[in-house]
N, C-alpha and C positions, 0 to 999 in steps of 0.2 A: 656765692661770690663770683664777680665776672670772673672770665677766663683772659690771662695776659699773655699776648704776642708781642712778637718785634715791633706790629704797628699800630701797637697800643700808643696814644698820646699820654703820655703821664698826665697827673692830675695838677702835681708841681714842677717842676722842673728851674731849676738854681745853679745858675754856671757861672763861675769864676766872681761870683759876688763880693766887694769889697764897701766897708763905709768907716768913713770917720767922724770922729766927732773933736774938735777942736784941737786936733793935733791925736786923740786918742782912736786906735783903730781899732775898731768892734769889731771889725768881721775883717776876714781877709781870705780873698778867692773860694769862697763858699759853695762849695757843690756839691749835691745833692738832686735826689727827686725821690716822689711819693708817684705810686702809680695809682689807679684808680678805683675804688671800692673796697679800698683795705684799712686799716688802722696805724698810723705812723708813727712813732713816741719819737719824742724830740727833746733830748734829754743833756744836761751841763751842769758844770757849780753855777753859782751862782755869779752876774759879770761875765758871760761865758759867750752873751751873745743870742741868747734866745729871743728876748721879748725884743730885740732889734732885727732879725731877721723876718717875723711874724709880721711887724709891721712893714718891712718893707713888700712882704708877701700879699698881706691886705690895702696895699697903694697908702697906708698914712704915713709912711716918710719915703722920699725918694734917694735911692742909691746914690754913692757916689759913682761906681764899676761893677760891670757884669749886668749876665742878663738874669730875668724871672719872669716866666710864665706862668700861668693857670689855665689851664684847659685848652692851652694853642694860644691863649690872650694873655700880650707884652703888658705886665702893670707900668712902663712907662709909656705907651703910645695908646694903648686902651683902659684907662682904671676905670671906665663908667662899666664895659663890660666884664671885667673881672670882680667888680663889688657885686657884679649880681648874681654873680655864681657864687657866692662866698658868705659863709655865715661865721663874724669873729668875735669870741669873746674875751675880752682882757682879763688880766689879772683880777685887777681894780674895777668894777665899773660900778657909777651911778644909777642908783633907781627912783624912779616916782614915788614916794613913800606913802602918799596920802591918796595916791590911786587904787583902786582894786587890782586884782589880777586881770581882770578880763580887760578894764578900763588902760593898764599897763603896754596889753599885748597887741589891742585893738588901735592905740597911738602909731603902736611900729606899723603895724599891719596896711594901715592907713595911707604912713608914710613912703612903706612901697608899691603905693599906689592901688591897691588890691579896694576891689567895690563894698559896701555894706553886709551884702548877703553871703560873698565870697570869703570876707574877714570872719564870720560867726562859724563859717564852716570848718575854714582854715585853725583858728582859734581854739575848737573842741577837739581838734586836731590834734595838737599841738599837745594841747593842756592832758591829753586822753596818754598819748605816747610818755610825757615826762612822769607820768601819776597825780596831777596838780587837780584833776576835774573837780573835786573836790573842794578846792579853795578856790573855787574861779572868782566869789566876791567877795573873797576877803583883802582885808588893807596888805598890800604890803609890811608899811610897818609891824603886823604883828606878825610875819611870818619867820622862823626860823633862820638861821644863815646858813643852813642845806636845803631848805625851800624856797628861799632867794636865788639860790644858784638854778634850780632845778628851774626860775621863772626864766634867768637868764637864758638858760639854756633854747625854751621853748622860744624867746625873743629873736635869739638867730634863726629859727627853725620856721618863722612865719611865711619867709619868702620863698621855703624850698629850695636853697641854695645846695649845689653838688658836694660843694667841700666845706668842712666844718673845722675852723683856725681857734683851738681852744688855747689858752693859755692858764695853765695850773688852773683847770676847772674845781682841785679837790680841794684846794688850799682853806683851809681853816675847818674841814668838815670833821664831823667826828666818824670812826670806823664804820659805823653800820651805814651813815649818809654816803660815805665815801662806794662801800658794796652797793649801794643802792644808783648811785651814778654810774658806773660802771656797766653796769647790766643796761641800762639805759644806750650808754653808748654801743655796747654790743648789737642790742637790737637796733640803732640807726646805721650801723655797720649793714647789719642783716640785709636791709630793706635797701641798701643801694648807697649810701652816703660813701664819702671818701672824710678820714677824720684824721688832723693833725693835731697830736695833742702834746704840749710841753708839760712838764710834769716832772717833782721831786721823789713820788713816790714808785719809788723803783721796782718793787715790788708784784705791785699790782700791773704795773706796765711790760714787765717778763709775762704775764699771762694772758695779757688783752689785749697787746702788739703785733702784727703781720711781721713790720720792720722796723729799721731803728737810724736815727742819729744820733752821734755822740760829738757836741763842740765842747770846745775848753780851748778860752783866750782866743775867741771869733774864729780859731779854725776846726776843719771836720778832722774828728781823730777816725772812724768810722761810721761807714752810711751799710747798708744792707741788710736782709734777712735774721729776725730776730735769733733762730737756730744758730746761724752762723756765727754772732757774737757768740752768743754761749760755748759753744763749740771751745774743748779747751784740751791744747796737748798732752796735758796730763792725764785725760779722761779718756783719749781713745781706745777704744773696745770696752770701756767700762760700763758695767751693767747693773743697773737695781733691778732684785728681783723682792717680790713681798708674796709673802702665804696667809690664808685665812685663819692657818689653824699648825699647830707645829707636826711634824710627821718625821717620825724616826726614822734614824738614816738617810735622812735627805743632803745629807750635805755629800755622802760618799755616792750616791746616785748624781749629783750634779758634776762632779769630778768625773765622774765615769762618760760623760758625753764628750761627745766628736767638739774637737774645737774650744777647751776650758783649759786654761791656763790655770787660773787658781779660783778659788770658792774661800771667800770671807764672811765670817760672821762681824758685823757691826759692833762696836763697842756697846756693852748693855744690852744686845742682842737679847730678842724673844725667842729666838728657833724660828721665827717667821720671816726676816731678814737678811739677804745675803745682798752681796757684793762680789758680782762674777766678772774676771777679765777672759775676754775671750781674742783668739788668735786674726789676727788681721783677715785671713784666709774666709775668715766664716759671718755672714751675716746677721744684723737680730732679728731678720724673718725666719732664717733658716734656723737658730736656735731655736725662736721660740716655738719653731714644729716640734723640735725634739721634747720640750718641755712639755708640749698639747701629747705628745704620746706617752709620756712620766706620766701623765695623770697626775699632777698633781694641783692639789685647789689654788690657782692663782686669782692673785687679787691687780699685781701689777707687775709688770717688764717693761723699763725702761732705759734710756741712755741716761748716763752720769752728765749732768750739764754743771758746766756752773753758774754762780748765781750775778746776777745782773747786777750788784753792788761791787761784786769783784773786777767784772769788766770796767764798770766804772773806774774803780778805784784806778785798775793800770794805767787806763787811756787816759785819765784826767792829773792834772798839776796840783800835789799838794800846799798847804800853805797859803798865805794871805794874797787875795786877789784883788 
């Protein structure tokens, strides 16, 4: 992952963005940014604002207030140069059903201009990164609707665009399609991509996020560092510890360390389990030496976070929206 400075360009950047729609205001003073080569989830109820900020981000609707950039380029005084950094996929989108795969991708590929020989290279590309090489001539029609997503995907990827504007790419997948997307996106993470991804499933976005938005009723309840949402008052200094194996008297050996407030065992607890708060004073590097000279078999040490449904829950407006 690149390294970010002060003078880093964000990938996005959303200042004071406002839009209405016939007296209804979607968005109001919206600011935010993504920076570049990282993973952004963009997340809200439903009406909250999403799928109208994305477009106004991908130039297909124009703002009413405020600015937005991609990559240093105004989507209102530049949108031929910001589509071409930008690979967007909707919710909803249409496909050629009686084309093949290859026949599909080769349309787009076509379309941005890309020559005969370039498009075949581009295309095995493509099809190779999603896992599709496989179906390259088969119909659409028969394909899956997590192998369709997987064509869409490949669809935005033809031109090589920097940032990648997904909207609920998992929607309608089933679990194992869903893991399968995912890992997908990590590795175009990997290789250099910047990816904004809106998305219900909150879940899997706690784990495959750099950072985060949170809208509810067109404004930002929080922007920043996926840690930092989680981050929760009640959790500070709080510690998961897990063992491979249970080991007697462990719990009055953890008590006995520099800096242990108190030692819990979990409800239903194994003996492999605890739940240690430790004193503001003392770090989890500096425990976890103490733990490396216990000898004892760990499996994990971690911080207590909470969980990214709960963030939500606070920041967002319950009730009919």
């Amino acid at each position: 992952m690149a390294v970010i400075t002060r003078d880093t360009v964000p990938a996005i950047s959303v200042t004071n963005l406002s839009h209405a729609f016939r007296g209804h205001q979607a968005l109001h003073q919206v600011t935010f940014c993504v920076m570049p080569q990282t993973l952004h989830g963009f997340v809200g109820p439903n009406g909250a604002g999403k799928t109208t900020t994305l477009k106004v981000i991908c130039t297909l609707l124009r703002q009413n207030r405020g600015e937005v950039e991609v990559l240093g380029r105004n989507v209102r005084s530049d949108p031929e140069g910001v589509r071409r950094r930008i690979g967007y996929m909707p919710d909803h989108f249409s496909m050629y059903r009686q084309m093949t795969v290859f026949e599909y991708l080769d349309f787009f590929a076509a379309a941005y201009g890309l020559l005969a020989a370039e498009r075949d290279r581009v295309i095995g590309d493509v099809l190779t990164l999603t896992d599709m090489a496989g179906r390259r001539d088969d119909l659409i029609s028969g394909l899956s609707r997590g192998m369709q997503q997987r064509v869409g995907l490949a669809r935005v990827l033809v031109h090589d665009p920097e940032i990648l504007l997904l909207d609920e790419p998992a929607s309608g997948l089933d679990p194992g399609a869903r893991i399968e997307l995912m890992e997908i996106l990590r590795e175009l993470r990997r290789i250099g991509k910047t990816i904004f991804i809106s998305s219900h499933i909150l879940s899997e976005l706690a784990e495959l996020c750099d950072s985060v938005t949170v809208i509810d009723r067109g404004q930002i309840r929080f922007s920043g560092p996926m840690d930092v949402l989680l981050e929760s008052p009640d959790s500070a200094g709080v510690w998961n510890l897990k063992l491979s194996v249970v080991i007697a008297g462990v719990r009055e050996r953890l008590q006995g360390c520099e800096g242990v407030v108190s030692v819990v065992d979990p409800e239903f607890a194994t003996g492999r389990d605890f739940v240690l708060r430790l004193k503001d004073s003392i770090s989890g590097n500096d425990f976890l030496r103490q733990l490396v000279n216990l000898d004892l078999p760990l499996v994990s040490f971690s911080q207590q976070r909470r969980h990214l449904n709960d963030a939500f829950m606070e920041l967002t407006t319950r009730g009919v929206r």
